[in-house]
N, C-alpha and C positions, 0 to 999 in steps of 0.2 A: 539665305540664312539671315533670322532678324538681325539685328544689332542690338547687343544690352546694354545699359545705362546706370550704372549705380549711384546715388544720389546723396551725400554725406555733407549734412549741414543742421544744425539744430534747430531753426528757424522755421515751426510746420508750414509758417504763408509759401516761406520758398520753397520746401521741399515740395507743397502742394501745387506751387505753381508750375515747376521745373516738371513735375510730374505728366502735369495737364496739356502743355507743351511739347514735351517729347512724344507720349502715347499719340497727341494727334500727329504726330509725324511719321509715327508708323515705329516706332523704339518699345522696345522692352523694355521695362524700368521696374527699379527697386531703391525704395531708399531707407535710410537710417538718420539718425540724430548724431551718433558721436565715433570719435575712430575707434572705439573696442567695437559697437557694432558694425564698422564699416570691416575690419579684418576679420572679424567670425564669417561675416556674409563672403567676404572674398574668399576663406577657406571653403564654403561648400560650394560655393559659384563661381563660374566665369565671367567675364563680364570684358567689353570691348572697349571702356571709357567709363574714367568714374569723374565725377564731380565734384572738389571738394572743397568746402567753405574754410577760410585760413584759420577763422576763429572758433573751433572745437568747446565743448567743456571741459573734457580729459586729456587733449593734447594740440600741440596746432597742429593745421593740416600740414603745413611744411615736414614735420614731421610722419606725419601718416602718409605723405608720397613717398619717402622712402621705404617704409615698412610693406607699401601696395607692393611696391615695384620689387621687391623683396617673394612675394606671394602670389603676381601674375606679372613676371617681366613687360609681357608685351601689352599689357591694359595702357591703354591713355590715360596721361591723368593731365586733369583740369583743373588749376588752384581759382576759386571765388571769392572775391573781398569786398568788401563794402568803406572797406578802410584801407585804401594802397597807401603802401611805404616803400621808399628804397628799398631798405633792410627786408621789406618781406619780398619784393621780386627779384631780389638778391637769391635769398632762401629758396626760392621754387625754382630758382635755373639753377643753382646746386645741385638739387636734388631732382634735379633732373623733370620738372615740369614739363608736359608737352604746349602747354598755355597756361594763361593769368587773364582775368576774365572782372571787370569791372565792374559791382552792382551801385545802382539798381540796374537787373539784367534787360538788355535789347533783345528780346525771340530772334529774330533778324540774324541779329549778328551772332547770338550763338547758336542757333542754328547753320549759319554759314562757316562756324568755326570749328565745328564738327562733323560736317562735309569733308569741310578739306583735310582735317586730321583723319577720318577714317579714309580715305584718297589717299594721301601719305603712306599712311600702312599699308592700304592693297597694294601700292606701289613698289613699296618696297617689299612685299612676299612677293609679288609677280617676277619681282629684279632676281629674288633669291633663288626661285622656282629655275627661271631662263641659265642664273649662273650654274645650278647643278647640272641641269642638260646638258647643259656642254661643256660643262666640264666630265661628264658620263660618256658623252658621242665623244670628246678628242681625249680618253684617255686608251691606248690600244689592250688593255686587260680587259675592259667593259665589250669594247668596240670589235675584237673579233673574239667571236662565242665559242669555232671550233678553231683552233693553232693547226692542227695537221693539215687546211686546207688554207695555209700562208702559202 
């Protein structure tokens, strides 16, 4: 299954370049300019990881990670700033960022950091998957099918 990428920053160089970046790495990618286009796109799409620029026109991003995380629990999200503050990586571990991503952007490095955040998540469904099994094999309701032949 590909991977999709959603792209939320007003800035077309970066969206253009994020874009060019990702596709050659084998991503599905979609991007927008501002958070109302980033939550309409997330209402009709999934998406495994979004990216998004602190500095919005209509809202910060800080803001728009919790409204994502609101509309797809389990999407990634990636706060990018070209201007780090306390106060803003403050705001994105609030609100629950899974990263904070310094521009101007390294390929390199976010690409490496995207790796490992979708690593994390299979990880963790894989964990989820193993705990239901067995928790299905050692419960005896599941585990014996016919009682008359206890």
């Amino acid at each position: 299954m590909l991977t999709s990428i959603l792209i939320v920053d007003d800035d077309v160089g970066i969206r253009s370049m994020l874009r060019s970046i990702l596709e050659n790495e084998g991503y599905v990618v979609e991007d927008v300019e501002d958070g109302k286009g980033a939550i309409k796109t997330c209402e009709k799409s999934q998406f495994d990881i979004a990216l998004i620029d602190i500095g919005l026109p209509d809202m910060k991003g800080t803001e728009l990670l919790n409204r994502l995380k609101n509309i797809q629990p389990k999407m990634i999200r990636i706060i990018i700033t070209g201007h780090p503050t306390l106060e803003s990586a403050m705001k994105a571990v609030n609100e629950e960022a899974n990263g904070y991503i310094l521009k101007p952007l390294e390929p390199k490095a976010l690409l490496e950091k995207i790796k490992k955040l979708l690593t994390e998540k299979t990880n963790e469904q894989l964990n989820a998957l193993a705990e239901a099994a067995h928790a299905r094999d050692s419960t005896p309701a599941v585990k014996y099918q016919r009682p008359d032949k206890w």
